[in-house]
C-alpha positions as semicolon CSV with decimal commas, in nm:
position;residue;x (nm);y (nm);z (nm)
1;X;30,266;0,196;-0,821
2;X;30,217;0,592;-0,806
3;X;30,258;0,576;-1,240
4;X;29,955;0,357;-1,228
5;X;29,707;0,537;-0,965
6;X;29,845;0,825;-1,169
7;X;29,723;0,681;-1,505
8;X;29,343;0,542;-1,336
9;X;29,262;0,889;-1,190
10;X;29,314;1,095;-1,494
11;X;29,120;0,862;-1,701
12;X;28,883;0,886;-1,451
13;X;28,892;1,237;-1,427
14;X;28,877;1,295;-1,830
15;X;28,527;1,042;-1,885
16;X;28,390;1,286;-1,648
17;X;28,429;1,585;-1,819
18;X;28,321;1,408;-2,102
19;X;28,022;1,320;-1,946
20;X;27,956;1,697;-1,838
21;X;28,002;1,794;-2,206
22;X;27,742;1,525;-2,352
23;X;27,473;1,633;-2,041
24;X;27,560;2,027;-2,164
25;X;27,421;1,943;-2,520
26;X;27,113;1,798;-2,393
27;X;27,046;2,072;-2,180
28;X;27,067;2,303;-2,454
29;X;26,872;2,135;-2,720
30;X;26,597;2,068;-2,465
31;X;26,550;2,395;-2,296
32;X;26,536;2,287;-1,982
33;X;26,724;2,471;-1,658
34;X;27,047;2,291;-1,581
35;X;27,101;2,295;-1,163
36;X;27,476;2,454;-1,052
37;X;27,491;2,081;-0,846
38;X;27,667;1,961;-1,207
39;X;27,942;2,134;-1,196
40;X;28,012;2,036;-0,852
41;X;28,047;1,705;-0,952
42;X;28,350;1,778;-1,153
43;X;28,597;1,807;-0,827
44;X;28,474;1,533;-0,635
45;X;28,762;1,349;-0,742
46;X;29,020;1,660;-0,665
47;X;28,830;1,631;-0,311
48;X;28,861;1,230;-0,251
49;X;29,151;1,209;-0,359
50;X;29,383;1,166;-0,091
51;X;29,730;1,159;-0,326
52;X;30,023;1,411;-0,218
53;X;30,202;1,441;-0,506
54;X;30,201;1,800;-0,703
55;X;30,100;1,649;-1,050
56;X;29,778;1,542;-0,920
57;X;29,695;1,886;-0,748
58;X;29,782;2,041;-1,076
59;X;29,531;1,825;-1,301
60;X;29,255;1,836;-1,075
61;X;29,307;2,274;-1,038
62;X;29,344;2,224;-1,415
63;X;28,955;2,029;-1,426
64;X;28,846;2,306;-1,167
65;X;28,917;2,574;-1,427
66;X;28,756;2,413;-1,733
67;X;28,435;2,375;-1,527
68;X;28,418;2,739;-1,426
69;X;28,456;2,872;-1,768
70;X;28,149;2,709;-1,910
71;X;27,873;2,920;-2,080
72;X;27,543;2,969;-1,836
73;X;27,251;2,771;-1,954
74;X;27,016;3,016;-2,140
75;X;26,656;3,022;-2,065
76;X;26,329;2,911;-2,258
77;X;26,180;3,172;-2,449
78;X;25,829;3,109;-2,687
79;X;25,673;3,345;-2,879
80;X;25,310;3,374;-3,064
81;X;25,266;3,624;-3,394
82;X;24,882;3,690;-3,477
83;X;24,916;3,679;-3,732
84;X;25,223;3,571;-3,861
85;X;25,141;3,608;-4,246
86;X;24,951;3,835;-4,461
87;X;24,846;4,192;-4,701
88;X;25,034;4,472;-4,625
89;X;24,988;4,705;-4,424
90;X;24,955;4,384;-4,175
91;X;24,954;4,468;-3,790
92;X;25,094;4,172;-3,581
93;X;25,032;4,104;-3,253
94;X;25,357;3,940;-3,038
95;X;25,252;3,738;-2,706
96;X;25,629;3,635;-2,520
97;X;25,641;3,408;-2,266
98;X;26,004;3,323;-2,079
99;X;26,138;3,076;-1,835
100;X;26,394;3,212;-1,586
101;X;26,372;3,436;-1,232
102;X;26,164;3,721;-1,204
103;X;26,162;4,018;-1,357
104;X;26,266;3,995;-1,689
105;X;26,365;4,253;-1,961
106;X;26,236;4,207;-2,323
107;X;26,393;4,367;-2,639
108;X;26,251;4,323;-2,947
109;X;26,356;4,422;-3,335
110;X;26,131;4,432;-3,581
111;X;26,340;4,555;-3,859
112;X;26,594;4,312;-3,867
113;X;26,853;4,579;-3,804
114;X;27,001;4,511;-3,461
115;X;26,801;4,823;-3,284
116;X;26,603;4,775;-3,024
117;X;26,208;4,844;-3,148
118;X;26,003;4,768;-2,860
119;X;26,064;4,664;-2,499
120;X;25,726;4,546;-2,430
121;X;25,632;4,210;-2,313
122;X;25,371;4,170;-2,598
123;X;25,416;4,458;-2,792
124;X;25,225;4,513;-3,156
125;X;25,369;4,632;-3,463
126;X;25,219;4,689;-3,846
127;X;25,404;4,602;-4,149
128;X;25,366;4,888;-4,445
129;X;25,516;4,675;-4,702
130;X;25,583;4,336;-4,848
131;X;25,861;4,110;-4,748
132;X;25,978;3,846;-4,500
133;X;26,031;3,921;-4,191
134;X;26,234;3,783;-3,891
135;X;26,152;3,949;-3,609
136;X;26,363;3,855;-3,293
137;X;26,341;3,868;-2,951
138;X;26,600;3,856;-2,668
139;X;26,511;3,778;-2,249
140;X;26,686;3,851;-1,962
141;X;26,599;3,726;-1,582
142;X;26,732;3,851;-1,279
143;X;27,012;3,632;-1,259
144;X;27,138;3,720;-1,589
145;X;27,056;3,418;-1,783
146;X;26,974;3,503;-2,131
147;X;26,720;3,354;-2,364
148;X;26,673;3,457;-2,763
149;X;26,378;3,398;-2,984
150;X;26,313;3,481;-3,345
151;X;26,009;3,452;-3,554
152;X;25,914;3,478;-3,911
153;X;25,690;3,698;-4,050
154;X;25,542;3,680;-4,423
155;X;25,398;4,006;-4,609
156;X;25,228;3,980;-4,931
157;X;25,173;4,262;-5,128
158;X;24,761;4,394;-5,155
159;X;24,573;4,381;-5,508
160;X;24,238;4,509;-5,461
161;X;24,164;4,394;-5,805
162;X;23,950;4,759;-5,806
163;X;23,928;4,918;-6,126
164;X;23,744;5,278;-6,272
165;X;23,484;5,154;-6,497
166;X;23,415;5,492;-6,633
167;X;23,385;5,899;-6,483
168;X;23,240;6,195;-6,567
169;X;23,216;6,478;-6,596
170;X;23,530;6,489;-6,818
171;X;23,542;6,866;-6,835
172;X;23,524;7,118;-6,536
173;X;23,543;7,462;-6,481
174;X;23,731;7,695;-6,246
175;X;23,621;7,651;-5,906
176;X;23,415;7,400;-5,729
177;X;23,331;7,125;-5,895
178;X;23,216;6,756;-5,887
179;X;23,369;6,435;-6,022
180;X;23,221;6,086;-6,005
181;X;23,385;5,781;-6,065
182;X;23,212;5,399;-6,119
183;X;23,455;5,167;-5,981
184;X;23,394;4,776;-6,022
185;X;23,574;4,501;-5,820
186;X;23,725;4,217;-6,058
187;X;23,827;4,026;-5,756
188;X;23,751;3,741;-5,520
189;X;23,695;3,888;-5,246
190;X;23,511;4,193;-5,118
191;X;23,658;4,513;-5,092
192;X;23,587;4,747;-4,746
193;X;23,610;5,151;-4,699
194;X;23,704;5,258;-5,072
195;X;23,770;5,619;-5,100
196;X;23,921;5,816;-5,361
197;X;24,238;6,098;-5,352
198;X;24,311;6,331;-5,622
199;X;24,650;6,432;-5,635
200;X;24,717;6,727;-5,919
201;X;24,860;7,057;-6,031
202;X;24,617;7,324;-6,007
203;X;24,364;7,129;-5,793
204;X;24,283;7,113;-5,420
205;X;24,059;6,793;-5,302
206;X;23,757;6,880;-5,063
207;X;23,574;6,606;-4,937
208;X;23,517;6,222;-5,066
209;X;23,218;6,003;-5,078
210;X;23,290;5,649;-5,007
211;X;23,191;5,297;-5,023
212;X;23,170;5,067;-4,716
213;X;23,193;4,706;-4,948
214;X;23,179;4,635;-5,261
215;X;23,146;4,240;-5,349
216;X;23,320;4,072;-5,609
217;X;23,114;4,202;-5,976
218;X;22,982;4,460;-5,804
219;X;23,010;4,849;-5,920
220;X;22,976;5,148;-5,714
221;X;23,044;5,503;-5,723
222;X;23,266;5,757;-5,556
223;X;23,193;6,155;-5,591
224;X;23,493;6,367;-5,488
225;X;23,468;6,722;-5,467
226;X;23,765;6,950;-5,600
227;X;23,837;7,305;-5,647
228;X;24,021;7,389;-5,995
229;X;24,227;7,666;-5,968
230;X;24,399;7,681;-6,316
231;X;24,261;7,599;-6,642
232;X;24,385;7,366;-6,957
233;X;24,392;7,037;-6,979
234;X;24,480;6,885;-6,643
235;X;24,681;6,537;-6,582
236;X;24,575;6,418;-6,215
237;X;24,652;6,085;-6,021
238;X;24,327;5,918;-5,867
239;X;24,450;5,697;-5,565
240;X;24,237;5,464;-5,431
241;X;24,345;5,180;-5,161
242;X;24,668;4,993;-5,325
243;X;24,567;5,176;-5,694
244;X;24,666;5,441;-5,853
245;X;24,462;5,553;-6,181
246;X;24,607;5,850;-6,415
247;X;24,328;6,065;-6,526
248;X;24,260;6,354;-6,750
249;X;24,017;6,628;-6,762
250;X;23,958;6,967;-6,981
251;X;23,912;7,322;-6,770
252;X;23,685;7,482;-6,967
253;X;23,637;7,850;-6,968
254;X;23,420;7,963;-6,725
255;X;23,143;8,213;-6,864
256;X;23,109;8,561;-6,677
257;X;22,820;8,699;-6,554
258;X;22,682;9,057;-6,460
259;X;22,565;9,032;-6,132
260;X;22,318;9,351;-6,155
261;X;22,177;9,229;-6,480
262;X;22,094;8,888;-6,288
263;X;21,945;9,143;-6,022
264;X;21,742;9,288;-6,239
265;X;21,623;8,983;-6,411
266;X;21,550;8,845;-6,081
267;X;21,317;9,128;-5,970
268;X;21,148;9,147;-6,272
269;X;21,028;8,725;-6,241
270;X;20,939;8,862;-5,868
271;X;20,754;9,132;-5,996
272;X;20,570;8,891;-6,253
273;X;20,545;8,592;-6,001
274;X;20,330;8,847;-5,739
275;X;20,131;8,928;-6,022
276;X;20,001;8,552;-6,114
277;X;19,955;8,510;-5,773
278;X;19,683;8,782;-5,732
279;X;19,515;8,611;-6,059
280;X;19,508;8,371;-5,917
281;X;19,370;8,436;-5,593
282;X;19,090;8,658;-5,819
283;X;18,991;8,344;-5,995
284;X;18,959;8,073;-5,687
285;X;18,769;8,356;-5,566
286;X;18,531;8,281;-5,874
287;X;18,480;7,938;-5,910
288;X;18,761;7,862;-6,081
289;X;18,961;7,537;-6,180
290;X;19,308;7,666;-6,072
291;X;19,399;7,460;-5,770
292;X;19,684;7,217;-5,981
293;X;19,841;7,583;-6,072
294;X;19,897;7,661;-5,643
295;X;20,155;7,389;-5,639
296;X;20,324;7,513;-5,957
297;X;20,340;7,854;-5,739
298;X;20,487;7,717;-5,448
299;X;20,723;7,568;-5,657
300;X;20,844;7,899;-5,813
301;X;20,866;8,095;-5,496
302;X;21,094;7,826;-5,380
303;X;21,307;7,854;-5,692
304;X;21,315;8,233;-5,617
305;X;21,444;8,203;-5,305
306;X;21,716;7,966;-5,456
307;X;21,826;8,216;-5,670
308;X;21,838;8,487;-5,394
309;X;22,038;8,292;-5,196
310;X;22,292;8,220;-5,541
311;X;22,299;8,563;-5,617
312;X;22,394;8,663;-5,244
313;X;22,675;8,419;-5,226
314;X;22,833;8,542;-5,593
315;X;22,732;8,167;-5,720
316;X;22,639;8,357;-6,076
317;X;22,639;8,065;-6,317
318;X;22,393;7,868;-6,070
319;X;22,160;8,186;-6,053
320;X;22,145;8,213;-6,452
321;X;22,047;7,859;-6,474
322;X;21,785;7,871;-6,201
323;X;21,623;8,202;-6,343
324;X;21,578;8,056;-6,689
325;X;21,391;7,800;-6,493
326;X;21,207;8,013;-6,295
327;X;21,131;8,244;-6,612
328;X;20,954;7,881;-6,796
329;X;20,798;7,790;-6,512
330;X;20,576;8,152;-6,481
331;X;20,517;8,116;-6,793
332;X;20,347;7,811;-6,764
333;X;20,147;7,945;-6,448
334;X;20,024;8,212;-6,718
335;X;19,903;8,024;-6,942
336;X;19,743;7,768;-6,688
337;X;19,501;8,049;-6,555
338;X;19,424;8,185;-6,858
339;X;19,310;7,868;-7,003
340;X;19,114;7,758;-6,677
341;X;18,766;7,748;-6,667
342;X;18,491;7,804;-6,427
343;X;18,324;7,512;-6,247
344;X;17,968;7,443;-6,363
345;X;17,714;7,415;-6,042
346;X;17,373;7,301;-6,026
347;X;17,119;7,450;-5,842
348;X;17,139;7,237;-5,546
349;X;17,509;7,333;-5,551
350;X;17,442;7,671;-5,571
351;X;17,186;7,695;-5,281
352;X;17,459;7,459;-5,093
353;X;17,750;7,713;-5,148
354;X;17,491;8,011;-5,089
355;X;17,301;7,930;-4,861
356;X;17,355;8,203;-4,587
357;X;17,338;8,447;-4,817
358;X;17,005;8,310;-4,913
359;X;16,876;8,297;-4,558
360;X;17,025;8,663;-4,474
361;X;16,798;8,816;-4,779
362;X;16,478;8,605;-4,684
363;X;16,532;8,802;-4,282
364;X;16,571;9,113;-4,468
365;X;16,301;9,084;-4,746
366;X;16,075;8,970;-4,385
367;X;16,158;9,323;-4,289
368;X;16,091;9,514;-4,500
369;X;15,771;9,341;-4,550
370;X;15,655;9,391;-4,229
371;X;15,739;9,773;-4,245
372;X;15,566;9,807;-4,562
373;X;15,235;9,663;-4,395
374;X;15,245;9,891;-4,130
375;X;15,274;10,168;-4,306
376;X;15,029;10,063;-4,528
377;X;14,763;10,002;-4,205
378;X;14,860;10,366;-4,076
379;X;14,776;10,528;-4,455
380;X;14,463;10,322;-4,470
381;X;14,385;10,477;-4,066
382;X;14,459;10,837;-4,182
383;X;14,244;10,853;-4,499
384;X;13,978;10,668;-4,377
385;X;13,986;10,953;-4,076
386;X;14,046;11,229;-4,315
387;X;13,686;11,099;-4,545
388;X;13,502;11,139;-4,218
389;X;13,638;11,473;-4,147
390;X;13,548;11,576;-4,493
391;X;13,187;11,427;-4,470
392;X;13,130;11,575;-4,134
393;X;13,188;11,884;-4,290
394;X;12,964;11,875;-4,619
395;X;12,693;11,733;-4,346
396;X;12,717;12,108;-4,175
397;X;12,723;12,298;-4,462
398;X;12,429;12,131;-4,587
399;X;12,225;12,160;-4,260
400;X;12,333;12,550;-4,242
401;X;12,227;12,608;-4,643
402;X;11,834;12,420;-4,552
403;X;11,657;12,754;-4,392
404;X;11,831;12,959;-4,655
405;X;11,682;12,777;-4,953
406;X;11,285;12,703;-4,751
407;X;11,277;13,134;-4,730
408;X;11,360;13,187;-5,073
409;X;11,204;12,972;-5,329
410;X;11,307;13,149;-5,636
411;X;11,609;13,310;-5,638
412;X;11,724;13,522;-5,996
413;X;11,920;13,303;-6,268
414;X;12,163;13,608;-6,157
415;X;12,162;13,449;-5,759
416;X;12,172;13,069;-5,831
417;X;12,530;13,056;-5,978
418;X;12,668;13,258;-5,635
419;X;12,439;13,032;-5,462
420;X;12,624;12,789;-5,636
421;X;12,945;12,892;-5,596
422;X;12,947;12,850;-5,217
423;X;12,954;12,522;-5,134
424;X;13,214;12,486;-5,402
425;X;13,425;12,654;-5,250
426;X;13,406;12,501;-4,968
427;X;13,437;12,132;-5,132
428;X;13,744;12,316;-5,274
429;X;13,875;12,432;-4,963
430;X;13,808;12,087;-4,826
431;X;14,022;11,907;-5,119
432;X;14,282;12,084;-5,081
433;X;14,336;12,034;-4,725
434;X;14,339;11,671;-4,828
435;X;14,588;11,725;-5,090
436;X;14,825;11,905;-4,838
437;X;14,752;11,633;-4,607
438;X;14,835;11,348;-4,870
439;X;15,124;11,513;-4,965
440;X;15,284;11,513;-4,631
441;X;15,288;11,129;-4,576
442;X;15,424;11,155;-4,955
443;X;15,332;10,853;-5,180
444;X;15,279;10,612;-4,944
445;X;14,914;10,660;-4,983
446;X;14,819;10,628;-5,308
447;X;14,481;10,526;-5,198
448;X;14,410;10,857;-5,031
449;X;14,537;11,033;-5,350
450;X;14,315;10,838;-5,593
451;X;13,961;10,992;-5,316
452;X;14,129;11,323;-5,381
453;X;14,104;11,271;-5,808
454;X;13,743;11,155;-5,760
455;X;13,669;11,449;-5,498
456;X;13,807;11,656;-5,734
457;X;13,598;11,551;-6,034
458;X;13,310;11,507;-5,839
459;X;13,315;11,920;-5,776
460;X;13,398;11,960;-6,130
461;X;13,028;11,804;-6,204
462;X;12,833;11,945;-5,964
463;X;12,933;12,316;-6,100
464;X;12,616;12,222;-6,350
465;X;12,367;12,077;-6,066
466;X;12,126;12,223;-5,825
467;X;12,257;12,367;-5,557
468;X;12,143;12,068;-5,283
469;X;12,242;11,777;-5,564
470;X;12,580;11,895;-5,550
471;X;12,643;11,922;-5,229
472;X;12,503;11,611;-5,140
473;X;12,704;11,428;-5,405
474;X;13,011;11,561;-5,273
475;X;12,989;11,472;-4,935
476;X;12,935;11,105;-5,080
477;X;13,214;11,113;-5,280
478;X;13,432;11,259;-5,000
């Protein structure tokens, strides 16, 4: 009877542990928390069972022990890659999420290696170069339950599908100089923030235009600045996004200049240049057609300035260039003003453009007229004074010479010509007071002047009259 209780409660005892096997696997392959309550169930039969012999305490400490040494149940893990496939360099966002108690530890390796990369929660990581990737994460709760994760991650390598279409210059000098290179995009799709790298013996990149997109067909252009510091032929490497182009150049040899001769030269066009300009401020001042050549001034002083500054900062190539430019351009301003012409005005332009002048001579010549009739109406006041002076006094002589010639009748042919001579004189005496007088207010009075002739001419006639004729015709005449 004990054989066959024996036999029933280790059959029992083994479809059990079967049972806790098949309910293991189902926890596992559906993630879900298994409760510790299981594993109690296991001894339930060591604890109700109520047999006292030593073979059945040994199989049930024997189904004790198998139950204990069962792995724990790992936890849930998920995990989102944004995103999980692309060009290199790709940058990947990870978002992990975990089941289990709080707080949890996250490792994470991105390199397939075994090292720990990152132990962020949601960590983000870029991927320089093509491959697949299977990136893994492992979670840990507080209770020590573990959970692992791993991802896949697909990197493609990046064709840009840009290619040079052509460049120039394709020789340089020593020194600073400029390349510029048409790229064209043979792709798809379009093609963001292209900019170029030169990578060479003998030459040191500066700076680097660039272009923000460039469509598929479409061609652009890059301009990178380099200094050459040895000269040949030079082999370079232009890298540009995923490309690499090999290019080739000649270093020419670089012309030297004297600076002092450039000097010179340059203060001789200043010399010239200040010279043009007073031309042409002499012939503006004249009517000129010359304002087209102003600009073409302007223009020159600017250049001269240019070439100040080129000669100041040792840039000699760039000052010979800009002085043979400077040197044709005064040349032209040359010939411009000697071939202008003045402008042709009409009358009403000239009295337009002249007309102050005009009004300033018509005050003056209003003047002077006014002076010259008042001096006139003070010479025609004098004279006029002086002839009544003059008459008064032939009027006296004549009334003093009356008794003289009533007492003596007949006077000697010897007598009459001192008779005669007499009131000459004193017609004489008279005229030549005048002409002192005349001569003081100068010509002014011509009038006065032409009584003094006839006064004059009058006495000259007389001399061969009668004593009375003659003195009466002179007092009329004066």
């Amino acid at each position: 009877m004990k054989n066959k209780n024996f036999g029933v409660i280790f059959s029992f005892i083994f479809i059990l542990l079967f049972a806790v096997s098949v309910l293991a696997e189902e926890i596992t392959t559906q993630t879900e928390p298994v409760a510790p309550a299981a594993d109690s169930s296991i001894t339930t039969p060591a604890v109700d069972n109520t047999a006292s012999s030593k073979n059945e305490t040994a199989l049930v400490n024997q189904t004790t022990n198998i139950s204990s040494s069962l792995p724990p149940v790992p936890i849930v893990v998920s995990i989102t890659a944004n995103p999980s496939a692309g060009v290199a360099p790709l940058a990947v966002q990870f978002i992990a999420a975990a089941a289990g108690q709080e707080p949890q530890t996250y490792s994470w390796d991105f390199n397939m290696d075994g090292t720990v990369d990152s132990t962020k929660q949601n960590p983000t990581t870029t991927f320089e170069n093509p491959g697949e990737y299977n990136i893994t994460v492992t979670v840990t709760d507080s209770t020590g339950k573990i959970g692992n994760k791993v991802v896949p991650i697909t990197v493609t390598a990046f064709d840009s599908k840009l290619n040079i279409s052509s460049y120039f210059p394709d020789s340089v000098t020593k020194g600073e100089n400029k390349i510029t290179f048409i790229f064209i995009n043979n792709g798809e799709r379009t093609v963001e923030d292209i900019t170029g790298k030169i990578v060479g013996t003998g030459v040191q990149q500066l700076s680097s235009t660039s272009i923000n997109r460039l469509k598929p067909g479409e061609e652009d252009s890059v301009t990178i600045t380099v200094n050459v510091l040895q000269s040949g032929v030079k082999n370079i490497v232009l890298k540009v996004l995923d490309k690499s182009f090999p290019i080739s150049f000649q270093v020419v040899q670089e012309i030297e200049y004297n600076k002092a001769d450039l000097q010179s030269n340059y203060d001789l066009l200043r010399q010239k240049m200040a010279e043009q300009e007073a031309i042409y401020s002499d012939k503006k001042s004249q009517n000129y057609l010359v304002s087209e050549v102003f600009e073409s001034i302007k223009i020159v002083k600017k250049q001269l300035q240019d070439v100040q500054e080129q000669l100041l900062t040792d840039k000699l190539a760039g000052a010979k260039v800009s002085l043979d430019l400077t040197s044709t351009a005064i040349d032209d301003i040359t010939r411009d003003l000697e071939n202008s012409t003045k402008v042709k005005l009409t009358l009403l332009q000239w009295i337009k453009e002249n007309a102050v002048a005009i009004a300033a001579i018509i005050a003056a010549l209003g003047t002077i007229g006014g002076f010259l009739a008042n001096s006139l109406r003070k010479a025609k006041t004098h004279a006029t004074k002086l002839g009544e002076t003059v008459k008064q006094t032939f009027e006296k002589k004549k009334s003093e010479a009356a008794p003289a010639l009533s007492g003596e009748q007949k006077l000697s042919e010897q007598q009459q010509p001192a008779a005669m001579e007499a009131p000459a004189a004193e017609t004489k005496k008279a005229a030549s007071s005048m002409d002192m007088a005349l001569e003081g207010k100068g010509h002014k009075y011509k009038k006065a002047a032409k009584k003094k002739a006839k006064a004059k001419k009058s006495i000259q006639k007389k001399e061969d009259s009668p004593v009375v004729e003659k003195s009466e015709e002179s007092s009329e005449e004066a």
